[in-house]
N, CA, C and O atoms as a GROMACS GRO file, in nm:
protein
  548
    1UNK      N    1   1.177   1.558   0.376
    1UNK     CA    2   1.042   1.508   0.376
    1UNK      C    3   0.969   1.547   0.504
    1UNK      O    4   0.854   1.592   0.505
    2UNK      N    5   1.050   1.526   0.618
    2UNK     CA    6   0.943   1.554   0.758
    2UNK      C    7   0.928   1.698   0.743
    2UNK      O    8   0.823   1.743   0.789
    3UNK      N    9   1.005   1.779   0.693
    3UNK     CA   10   0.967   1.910   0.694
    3UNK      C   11   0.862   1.992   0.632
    3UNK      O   12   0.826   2.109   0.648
    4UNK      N   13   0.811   1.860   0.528
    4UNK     CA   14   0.619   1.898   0.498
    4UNK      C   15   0.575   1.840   0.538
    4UNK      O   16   0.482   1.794   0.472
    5UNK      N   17   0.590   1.789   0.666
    5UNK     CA   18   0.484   1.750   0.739
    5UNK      C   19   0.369   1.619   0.702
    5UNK      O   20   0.250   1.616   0.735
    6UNK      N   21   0.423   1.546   0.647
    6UNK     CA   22   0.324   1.443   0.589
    6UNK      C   23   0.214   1.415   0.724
    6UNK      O   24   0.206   1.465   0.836
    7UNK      N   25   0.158   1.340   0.673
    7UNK     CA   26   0.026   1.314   0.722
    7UNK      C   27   0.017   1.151   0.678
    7UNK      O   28   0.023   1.099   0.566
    8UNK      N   29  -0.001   1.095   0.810
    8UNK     CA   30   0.079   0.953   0.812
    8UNK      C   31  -0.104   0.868   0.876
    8UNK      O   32  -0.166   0.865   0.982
    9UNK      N   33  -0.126   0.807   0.719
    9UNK     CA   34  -0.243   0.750   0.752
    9UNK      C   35  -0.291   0.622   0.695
    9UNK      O   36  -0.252   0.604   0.580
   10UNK      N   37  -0.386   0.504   0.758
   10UNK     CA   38  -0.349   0.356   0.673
   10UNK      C   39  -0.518   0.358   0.625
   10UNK      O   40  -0.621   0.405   0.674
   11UNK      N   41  -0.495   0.306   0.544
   11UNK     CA   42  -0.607   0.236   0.438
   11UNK      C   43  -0.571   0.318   0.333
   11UNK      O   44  -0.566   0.440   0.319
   12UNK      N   45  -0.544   0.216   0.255
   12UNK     CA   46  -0.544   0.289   0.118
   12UNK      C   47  -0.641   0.309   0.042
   12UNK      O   48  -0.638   0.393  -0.049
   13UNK      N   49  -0.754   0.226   0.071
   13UNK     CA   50  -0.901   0.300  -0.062
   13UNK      C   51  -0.919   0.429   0.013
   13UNK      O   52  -0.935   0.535  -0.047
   14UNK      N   53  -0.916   0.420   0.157
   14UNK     CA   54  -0.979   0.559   0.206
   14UNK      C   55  -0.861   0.700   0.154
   14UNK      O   56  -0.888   0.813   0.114
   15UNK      N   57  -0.739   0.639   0.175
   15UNK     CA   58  -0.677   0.780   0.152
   15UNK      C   59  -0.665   0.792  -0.064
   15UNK      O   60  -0.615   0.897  -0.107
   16UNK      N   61  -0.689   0.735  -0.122
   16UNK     CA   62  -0.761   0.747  -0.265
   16UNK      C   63  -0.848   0.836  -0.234
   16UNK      O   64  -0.836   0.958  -0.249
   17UNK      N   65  -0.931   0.782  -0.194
   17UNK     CA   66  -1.097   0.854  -0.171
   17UNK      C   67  -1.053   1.010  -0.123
   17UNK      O   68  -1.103   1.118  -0.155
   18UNK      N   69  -0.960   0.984  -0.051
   18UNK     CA   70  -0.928   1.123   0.014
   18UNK      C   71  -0.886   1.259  -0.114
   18UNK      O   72  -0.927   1.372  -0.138
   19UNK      N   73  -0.772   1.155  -0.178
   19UNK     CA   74  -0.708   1.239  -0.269
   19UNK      C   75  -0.795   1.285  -0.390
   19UNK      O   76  -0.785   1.395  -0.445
   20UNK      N   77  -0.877   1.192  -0.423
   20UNK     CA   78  -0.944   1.222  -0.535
   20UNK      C   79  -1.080   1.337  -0.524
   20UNK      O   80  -1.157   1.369  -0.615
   21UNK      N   81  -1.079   1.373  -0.413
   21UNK     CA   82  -1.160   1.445  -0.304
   21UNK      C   83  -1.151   1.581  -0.304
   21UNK      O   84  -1.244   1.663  -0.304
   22UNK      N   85  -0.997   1.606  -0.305
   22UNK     CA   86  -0.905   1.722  -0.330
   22UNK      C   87  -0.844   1.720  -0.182
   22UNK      O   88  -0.800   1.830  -0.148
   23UNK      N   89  -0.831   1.619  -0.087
   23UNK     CA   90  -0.770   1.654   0.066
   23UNK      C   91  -0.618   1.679   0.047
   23UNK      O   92  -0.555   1.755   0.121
   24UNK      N   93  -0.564   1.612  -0.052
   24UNK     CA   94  -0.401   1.659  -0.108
   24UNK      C   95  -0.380   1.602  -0.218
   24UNK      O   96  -0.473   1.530  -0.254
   25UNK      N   97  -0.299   1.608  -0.282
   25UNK     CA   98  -0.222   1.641  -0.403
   25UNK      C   99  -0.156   1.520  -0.496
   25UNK      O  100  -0.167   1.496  -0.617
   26UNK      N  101  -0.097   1.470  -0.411
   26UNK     CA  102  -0.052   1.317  -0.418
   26UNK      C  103   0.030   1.207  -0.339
   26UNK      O  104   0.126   1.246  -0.273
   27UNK      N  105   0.003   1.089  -0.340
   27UNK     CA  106   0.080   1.016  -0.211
   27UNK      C  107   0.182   0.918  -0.261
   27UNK      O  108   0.189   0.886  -0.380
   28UNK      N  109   0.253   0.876  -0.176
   28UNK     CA  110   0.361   0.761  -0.228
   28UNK      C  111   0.302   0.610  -0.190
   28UNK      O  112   0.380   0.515  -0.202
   29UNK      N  113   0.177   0.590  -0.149
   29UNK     CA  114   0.165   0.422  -0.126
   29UNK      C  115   0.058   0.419  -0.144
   29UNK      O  116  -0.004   0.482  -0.058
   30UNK      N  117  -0.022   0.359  -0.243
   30UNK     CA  118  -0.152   0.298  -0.270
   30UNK      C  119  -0.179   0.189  -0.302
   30UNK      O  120  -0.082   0.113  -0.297
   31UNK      N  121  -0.285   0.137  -0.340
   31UNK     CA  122  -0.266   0.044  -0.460
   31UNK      C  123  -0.339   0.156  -0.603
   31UNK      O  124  -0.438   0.226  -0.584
   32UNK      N  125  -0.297   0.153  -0.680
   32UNK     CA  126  -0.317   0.197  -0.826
   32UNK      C  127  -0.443   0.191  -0.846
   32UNK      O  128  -0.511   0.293  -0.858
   33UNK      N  129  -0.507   0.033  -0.856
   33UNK     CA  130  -0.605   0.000  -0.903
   33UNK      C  131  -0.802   0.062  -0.833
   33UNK      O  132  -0.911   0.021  -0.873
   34UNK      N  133  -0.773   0.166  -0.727
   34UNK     CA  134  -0.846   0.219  -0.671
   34UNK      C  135  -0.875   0.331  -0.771
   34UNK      O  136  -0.986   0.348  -0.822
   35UNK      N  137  -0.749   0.421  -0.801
   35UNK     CA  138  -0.725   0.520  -0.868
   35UNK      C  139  -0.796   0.504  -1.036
   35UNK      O  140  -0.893   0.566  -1.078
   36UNK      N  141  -0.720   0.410  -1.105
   36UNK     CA  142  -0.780   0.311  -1.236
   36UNK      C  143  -0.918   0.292  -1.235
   36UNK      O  144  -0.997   0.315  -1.326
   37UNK      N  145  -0.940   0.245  -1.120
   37UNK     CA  146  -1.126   0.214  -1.101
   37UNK      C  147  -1.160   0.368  -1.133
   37UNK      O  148  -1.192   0.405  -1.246
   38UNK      N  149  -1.149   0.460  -1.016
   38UNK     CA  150  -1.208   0.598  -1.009
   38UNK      C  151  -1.211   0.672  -1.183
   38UNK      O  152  -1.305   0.723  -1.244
   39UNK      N  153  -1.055   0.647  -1.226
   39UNK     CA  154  -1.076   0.674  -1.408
   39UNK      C  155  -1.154   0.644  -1.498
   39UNK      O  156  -1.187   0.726  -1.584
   40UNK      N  157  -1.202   0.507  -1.494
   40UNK     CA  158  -1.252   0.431  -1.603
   40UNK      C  159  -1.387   0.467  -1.550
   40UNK      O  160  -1.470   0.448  -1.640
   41UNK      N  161  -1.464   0.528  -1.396
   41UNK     CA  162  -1.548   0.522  -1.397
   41UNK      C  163  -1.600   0.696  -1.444
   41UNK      O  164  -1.708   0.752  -1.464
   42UNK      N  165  -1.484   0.728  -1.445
   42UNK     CA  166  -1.565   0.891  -1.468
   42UNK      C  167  -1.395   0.963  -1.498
   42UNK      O  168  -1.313   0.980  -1.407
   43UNK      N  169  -1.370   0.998  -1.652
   43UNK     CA  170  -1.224   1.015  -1.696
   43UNK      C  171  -1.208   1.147  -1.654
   43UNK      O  172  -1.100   1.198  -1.685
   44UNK      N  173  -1.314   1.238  -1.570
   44UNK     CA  174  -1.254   1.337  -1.530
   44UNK      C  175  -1.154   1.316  -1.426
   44UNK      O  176  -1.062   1.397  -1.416
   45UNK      N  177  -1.166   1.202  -1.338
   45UNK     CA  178  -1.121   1.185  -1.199
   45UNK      C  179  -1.002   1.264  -1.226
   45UNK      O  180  -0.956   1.274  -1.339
   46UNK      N  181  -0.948   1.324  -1.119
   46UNK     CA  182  -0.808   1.388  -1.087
   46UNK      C  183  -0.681   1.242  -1.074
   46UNK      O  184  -0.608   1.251  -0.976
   47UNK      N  185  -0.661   1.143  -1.146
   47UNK     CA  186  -0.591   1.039  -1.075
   47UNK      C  187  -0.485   1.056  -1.222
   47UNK      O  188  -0.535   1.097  -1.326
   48UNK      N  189  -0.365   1.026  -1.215
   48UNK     CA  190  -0.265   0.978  -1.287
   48UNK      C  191  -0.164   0.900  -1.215
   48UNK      O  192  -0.153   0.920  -1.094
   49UNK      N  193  -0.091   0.816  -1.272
   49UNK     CA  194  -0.016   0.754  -1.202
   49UNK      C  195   0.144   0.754  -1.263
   49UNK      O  196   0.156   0.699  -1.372
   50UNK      N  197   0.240   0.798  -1.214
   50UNK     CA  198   0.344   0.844  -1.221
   50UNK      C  199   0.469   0.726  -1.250
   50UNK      O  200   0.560   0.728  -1.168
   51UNK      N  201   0.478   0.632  -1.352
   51UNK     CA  202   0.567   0.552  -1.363
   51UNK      C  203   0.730   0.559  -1.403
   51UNK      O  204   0.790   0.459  -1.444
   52UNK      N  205   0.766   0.632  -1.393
   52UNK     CA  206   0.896   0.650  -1.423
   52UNK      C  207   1.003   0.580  -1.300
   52UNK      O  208   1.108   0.517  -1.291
   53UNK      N  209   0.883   0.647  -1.206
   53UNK     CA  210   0.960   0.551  -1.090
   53UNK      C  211   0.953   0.439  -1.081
   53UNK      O  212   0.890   0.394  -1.176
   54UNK      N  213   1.006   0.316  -0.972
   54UNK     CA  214   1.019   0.194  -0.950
   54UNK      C  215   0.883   0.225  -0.865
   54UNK      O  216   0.837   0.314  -0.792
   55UNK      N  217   0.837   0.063  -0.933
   55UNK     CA  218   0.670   0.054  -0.836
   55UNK      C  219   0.705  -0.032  -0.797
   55UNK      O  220   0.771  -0.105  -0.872
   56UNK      N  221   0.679  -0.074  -0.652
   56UNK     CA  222   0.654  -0.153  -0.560
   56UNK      C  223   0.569  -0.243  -0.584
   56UNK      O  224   0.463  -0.201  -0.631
   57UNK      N  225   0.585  -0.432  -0.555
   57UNK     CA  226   0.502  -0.475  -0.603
   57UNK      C  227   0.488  -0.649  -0.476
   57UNK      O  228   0.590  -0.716  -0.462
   58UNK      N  229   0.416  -0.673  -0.435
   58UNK     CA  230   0.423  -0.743  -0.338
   58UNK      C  231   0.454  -0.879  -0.411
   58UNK      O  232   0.414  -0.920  -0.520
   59UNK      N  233   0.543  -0.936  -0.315
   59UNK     CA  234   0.578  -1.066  -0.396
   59UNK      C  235   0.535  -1.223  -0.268
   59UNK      O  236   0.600  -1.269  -0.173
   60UNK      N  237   0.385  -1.267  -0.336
   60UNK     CA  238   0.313  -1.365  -0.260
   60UNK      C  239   0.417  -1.483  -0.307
   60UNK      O  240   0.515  -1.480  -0.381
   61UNK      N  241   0.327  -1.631  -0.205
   61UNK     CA  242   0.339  -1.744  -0.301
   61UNK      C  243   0.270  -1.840  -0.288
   61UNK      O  244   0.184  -1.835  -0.201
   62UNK      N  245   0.282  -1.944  -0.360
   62UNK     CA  246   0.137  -2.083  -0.301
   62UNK      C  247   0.215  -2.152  -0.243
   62UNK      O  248   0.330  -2.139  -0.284
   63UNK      N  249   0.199  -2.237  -0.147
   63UNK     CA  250   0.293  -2.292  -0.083
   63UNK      C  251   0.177  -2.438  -0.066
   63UNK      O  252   0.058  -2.421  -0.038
   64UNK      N  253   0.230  -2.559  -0.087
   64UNK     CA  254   0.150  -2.646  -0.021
   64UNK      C  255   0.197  -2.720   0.073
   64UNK      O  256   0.302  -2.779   0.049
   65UNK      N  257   0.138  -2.736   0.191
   65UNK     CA  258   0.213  -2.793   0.315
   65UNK      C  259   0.264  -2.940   0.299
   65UNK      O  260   0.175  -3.023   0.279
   66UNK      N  261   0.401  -2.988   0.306
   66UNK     CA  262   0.370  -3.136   0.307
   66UNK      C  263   0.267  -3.237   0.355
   66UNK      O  264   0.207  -3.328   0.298
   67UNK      N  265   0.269  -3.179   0.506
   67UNK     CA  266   0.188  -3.205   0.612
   67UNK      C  267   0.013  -3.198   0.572
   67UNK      O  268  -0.070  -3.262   0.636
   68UNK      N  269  -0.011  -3.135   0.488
   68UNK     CA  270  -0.168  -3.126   0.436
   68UNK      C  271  -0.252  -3.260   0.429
   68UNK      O  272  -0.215  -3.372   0.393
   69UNK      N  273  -0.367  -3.221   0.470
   69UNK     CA  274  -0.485  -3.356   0.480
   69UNK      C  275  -0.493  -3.373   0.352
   69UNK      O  276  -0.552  -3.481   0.344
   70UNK      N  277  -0.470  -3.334   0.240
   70UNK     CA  278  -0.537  -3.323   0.136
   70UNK      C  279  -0.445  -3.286  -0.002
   70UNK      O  280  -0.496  -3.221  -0.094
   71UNK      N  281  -0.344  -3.320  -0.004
   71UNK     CA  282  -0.245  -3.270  -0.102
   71UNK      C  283  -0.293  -3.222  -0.245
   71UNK      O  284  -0.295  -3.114  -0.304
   72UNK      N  285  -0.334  -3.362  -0.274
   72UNK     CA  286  -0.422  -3.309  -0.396
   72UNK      C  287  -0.533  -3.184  -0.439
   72UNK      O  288  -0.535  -3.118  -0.543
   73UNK      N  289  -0.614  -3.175  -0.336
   73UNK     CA  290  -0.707  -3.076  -0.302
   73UNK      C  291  -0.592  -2.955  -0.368
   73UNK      O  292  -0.571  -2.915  -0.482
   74UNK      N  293  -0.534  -2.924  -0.234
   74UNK     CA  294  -0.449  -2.816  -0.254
   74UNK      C  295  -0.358  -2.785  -0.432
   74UNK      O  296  -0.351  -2.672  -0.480
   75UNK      N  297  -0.315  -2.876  -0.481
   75UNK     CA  298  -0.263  -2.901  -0.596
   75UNK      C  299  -0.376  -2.852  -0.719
   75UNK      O  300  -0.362  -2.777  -0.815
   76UNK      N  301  -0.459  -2.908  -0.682
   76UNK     CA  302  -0.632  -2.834  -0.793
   76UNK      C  303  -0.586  -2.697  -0.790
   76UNK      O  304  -0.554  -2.626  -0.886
   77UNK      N  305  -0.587  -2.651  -0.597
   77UNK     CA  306  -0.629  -2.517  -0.598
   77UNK      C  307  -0.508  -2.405  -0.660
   77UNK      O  308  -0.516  -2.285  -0.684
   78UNK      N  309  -0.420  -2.481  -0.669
   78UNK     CA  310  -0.287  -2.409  -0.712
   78UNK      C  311  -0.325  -2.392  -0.863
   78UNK      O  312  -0.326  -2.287  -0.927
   79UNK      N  313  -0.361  -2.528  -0.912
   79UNK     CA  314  -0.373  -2.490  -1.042
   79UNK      C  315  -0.462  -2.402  -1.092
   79UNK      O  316  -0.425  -2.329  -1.184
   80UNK      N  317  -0.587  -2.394  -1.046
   80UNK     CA  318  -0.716  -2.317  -1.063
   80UNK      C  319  -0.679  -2.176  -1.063
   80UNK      O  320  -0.737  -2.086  -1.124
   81UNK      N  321  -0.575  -2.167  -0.989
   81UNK     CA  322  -0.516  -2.036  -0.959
   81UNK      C  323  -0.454  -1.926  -1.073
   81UNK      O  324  -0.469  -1.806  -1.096
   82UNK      N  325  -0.378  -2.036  -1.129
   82UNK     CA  326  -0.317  -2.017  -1.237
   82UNK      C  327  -0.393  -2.050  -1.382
   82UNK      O  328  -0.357  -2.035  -1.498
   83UNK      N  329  -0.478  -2.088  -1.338
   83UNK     CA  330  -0.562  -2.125  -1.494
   83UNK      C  331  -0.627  -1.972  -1.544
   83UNK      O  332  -0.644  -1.869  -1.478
   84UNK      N  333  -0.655  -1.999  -1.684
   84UNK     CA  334  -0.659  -1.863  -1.759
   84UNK      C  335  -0.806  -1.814  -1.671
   84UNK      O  336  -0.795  -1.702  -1.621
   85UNK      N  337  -0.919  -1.873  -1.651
   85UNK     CA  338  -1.088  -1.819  -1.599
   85UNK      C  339  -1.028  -1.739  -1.491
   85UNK      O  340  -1.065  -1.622  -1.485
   86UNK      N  341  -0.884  -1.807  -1.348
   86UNK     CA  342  -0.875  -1.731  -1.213
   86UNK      C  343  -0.792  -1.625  -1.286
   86UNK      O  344  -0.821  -1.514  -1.241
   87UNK      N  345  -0.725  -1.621  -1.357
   87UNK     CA  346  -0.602  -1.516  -1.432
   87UNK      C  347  -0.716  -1.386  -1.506
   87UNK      O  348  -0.711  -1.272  -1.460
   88UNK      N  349  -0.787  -1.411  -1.590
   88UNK     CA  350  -0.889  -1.297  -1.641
   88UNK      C  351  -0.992  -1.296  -1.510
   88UNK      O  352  -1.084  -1.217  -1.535
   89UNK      N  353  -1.005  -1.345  -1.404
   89UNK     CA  354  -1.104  -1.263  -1.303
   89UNK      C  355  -1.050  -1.160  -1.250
   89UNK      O  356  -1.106  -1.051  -1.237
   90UNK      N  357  -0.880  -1.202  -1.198
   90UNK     CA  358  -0.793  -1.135  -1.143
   90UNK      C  359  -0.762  -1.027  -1.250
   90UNK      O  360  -0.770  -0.912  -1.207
   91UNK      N  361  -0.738  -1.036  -1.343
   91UNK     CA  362  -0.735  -0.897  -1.457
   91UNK      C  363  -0.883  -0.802  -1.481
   91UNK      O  364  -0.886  -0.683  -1.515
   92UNK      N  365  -1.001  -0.890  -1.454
   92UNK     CA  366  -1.141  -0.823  -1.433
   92UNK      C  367  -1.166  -0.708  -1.327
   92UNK      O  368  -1.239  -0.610  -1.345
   93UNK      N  369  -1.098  -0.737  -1.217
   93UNK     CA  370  -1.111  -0.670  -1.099
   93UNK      C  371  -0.955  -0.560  -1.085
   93UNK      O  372  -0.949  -0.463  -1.010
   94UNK      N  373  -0.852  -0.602  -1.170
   94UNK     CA  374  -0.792  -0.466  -1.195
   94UNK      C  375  -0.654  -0.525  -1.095
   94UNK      O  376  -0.578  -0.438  -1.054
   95UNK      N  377  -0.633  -0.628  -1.069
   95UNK     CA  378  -0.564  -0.700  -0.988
   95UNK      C  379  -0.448  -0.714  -1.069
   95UNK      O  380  -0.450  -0.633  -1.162
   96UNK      N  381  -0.321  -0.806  -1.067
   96UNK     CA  382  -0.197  -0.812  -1.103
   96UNK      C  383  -0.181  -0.994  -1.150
   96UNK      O  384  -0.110  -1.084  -1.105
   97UNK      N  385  -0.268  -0.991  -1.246
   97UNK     CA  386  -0.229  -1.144  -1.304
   97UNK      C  387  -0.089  -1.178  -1.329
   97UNK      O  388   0.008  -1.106  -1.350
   98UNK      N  389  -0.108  -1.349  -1.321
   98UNK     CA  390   0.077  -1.383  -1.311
   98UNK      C  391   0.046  -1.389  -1.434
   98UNK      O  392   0.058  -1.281  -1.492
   99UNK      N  393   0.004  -1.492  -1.509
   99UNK     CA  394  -0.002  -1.585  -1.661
   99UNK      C  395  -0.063  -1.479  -1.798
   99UNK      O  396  -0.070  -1.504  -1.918
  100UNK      N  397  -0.100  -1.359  -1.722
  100UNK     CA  398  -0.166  -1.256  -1.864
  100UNK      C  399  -0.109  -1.146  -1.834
  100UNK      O  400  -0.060  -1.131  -1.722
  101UNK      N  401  -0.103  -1.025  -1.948
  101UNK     CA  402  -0.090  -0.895  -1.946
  101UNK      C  403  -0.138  -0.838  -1.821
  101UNK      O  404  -0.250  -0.885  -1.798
  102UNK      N  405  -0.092  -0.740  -1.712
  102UNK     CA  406  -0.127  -0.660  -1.668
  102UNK      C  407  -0.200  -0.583  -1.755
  102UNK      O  408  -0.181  -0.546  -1.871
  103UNK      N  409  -0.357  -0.551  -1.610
  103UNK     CA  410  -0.462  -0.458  -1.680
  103UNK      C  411  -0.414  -0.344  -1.745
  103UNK      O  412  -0.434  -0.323  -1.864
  104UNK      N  413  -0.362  -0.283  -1.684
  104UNK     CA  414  -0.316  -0.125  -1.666
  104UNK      C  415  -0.157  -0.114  -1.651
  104UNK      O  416  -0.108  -0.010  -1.695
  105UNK      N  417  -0.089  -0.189  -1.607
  105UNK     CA  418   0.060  -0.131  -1.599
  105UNK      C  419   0.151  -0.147  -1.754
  105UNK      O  420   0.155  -0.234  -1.841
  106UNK      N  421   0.179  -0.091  -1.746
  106UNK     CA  422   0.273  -0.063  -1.926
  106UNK      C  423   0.391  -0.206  -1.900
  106UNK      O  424   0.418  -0.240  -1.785
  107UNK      N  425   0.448  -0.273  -2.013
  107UNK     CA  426   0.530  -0.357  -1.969
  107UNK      C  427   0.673  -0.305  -1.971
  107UNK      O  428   0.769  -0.382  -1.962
  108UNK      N  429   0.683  -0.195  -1.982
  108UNK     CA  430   0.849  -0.132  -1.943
  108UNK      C  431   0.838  -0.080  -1.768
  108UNK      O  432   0.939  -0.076  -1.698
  109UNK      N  433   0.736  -0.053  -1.730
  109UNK     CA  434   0.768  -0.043  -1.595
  109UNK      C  435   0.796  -0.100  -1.488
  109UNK      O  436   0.723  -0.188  -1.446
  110UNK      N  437   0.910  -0.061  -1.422
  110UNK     CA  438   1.048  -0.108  -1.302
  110UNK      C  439   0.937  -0.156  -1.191
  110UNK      O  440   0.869  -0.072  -1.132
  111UNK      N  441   0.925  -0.289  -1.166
  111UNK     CA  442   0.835  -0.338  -1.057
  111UNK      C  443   0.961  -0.367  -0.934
  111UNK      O  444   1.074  -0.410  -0.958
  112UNK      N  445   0.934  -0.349  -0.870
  112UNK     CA  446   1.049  -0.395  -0.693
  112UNK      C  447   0.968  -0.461  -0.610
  112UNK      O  448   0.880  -0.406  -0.544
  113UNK      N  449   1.002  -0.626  -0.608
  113UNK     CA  450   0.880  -0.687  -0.523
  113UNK      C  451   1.002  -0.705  -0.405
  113UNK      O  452   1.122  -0.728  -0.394
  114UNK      N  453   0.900  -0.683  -0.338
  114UNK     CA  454   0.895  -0.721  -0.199
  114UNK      C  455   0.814  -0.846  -0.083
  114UNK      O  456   0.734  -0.937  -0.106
  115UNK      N  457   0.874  -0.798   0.038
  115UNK     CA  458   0.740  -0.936   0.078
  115UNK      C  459   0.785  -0.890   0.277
  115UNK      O  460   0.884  -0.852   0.339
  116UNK      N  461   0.620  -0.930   0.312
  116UNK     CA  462   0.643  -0.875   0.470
  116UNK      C  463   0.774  -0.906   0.558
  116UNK      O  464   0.826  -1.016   0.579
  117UNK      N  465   0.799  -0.820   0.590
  117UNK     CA  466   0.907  -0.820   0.705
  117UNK      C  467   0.884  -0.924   0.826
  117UNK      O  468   0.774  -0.969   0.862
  118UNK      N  469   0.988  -0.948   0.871
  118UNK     CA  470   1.002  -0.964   1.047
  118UNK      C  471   0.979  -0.826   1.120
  118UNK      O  472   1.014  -0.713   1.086
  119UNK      N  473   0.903  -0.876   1.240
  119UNK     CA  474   0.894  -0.736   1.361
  119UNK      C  475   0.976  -0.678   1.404
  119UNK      O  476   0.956  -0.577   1.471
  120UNK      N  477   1.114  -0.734   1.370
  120UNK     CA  478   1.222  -0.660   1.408
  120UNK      C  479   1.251  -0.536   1.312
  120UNK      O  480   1.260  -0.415   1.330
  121UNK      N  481   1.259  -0.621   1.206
  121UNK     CA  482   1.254  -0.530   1.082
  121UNK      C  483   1.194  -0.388   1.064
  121UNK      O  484   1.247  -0.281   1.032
  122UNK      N  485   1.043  -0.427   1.100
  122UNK     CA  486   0.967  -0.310   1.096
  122UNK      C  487   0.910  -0.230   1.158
  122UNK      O  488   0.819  -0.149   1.136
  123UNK      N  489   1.006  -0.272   1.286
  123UNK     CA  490   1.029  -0.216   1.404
  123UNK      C  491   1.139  -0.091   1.381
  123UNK      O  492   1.127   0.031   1.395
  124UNK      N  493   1.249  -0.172   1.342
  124UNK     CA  494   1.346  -0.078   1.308
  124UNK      C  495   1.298   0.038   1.178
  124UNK      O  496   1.340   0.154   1.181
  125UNK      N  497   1.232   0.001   1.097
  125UNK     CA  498   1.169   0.102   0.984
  125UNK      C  499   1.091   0.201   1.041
  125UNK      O  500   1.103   0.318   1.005
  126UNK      N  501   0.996   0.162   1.145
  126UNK     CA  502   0.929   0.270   1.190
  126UNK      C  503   0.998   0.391   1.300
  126UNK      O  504   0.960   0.506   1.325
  127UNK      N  505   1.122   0.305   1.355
  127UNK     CA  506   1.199   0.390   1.455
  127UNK      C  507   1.265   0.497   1.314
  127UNK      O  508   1.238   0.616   1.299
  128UNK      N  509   1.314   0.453   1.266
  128UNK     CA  510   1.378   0.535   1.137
  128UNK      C  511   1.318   0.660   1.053
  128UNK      O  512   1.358   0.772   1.021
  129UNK      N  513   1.192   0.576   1.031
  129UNK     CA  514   1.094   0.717   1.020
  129UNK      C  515   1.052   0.791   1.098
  129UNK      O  516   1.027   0.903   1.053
  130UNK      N  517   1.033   0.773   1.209
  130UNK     CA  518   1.052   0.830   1.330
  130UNK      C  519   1.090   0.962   1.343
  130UNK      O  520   1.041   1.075   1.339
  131UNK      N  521   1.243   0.883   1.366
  131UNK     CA  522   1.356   0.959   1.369
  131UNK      C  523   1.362   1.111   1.292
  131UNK      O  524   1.367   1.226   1.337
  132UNK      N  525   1.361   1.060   1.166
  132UNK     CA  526   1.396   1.140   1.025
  132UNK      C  527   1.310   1.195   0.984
  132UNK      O  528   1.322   1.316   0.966
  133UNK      N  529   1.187   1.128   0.953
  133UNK     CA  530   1.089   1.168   0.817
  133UNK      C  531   0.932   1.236   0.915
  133UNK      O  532   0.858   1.330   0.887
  134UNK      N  533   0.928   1.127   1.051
  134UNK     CA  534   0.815   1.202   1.093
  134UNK      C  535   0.795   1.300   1.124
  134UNK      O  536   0.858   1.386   1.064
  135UNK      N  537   0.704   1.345   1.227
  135UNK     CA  538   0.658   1.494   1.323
  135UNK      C  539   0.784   1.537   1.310
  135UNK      O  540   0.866   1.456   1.354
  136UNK      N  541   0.835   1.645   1.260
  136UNK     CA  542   0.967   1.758   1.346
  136UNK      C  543   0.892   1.850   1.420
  136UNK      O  544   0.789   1.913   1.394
  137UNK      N  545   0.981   1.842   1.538
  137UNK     CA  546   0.945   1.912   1.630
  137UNK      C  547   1.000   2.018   1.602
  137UNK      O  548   0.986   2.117   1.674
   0.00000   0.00000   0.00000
């Protein structure tokens, strides 16, 4: 991999924007739903999305504090969350509903959730790429 030289850059609408642009070819980390937008708005776009592989998929959660001024409050907002109106807004905007069909993803495809690291962690990930995958000198 470091030996083509990637080109190591953050925001993902911008590097979409990039690709769909013609600046390169294709990348390994987006979110999809940039790409999906760019399709549905004009089906020439250059975008496909390659599922065979395992997609990466962030794995949040609601958490309500014991400690909260307001337990109940929070308990609404959990539910609201999950109610079908927040579930089809979140499918409106191309997002990853829990309680409905995904907009766009097929239901045979391999999701791998994940969830943020410790600094140590991704400390050590970036020394690694580093190492291996970045700049060769």
């Amino acid at each position: 991999m470091g030996q083509n030289q990637p080109i190591i850059q953050q925001g993902h609408t911008q590097r979409m924007e990039l690709m769909l642009t013609g600046d390169h070819a294709l990348q390994g980390d987006n979110y999809f739903y940039t790409g999906v937008e760019a399709k549905r708005k004009d089906p020439k776009a250059p975008f496909a999305m390659v599922l065979t592989a395992p997609v990466l998929s962030f794995a949040g959660a609601m958490v309500i504090n014991k400690n909260t001024q307001h337990p109940y409050a929070s308990a609404l907002f959990v539910d609201w969350t999950l109610s079908e109106d927040s579930q089809n807004l979140i499918n409106s905007i191309l997002r990853g509903p829990l309680t409905i069909k995904h907009p766009y993803l097929p239901d045979n495809v391999k999701l791998v959730t994940y969830n943020i690291v410790s600094d140590d962690v991704t400390k050590r990930l970036h020394e690694a790429w580093n190492q291996s995958i970045g700049r060769m000198k």
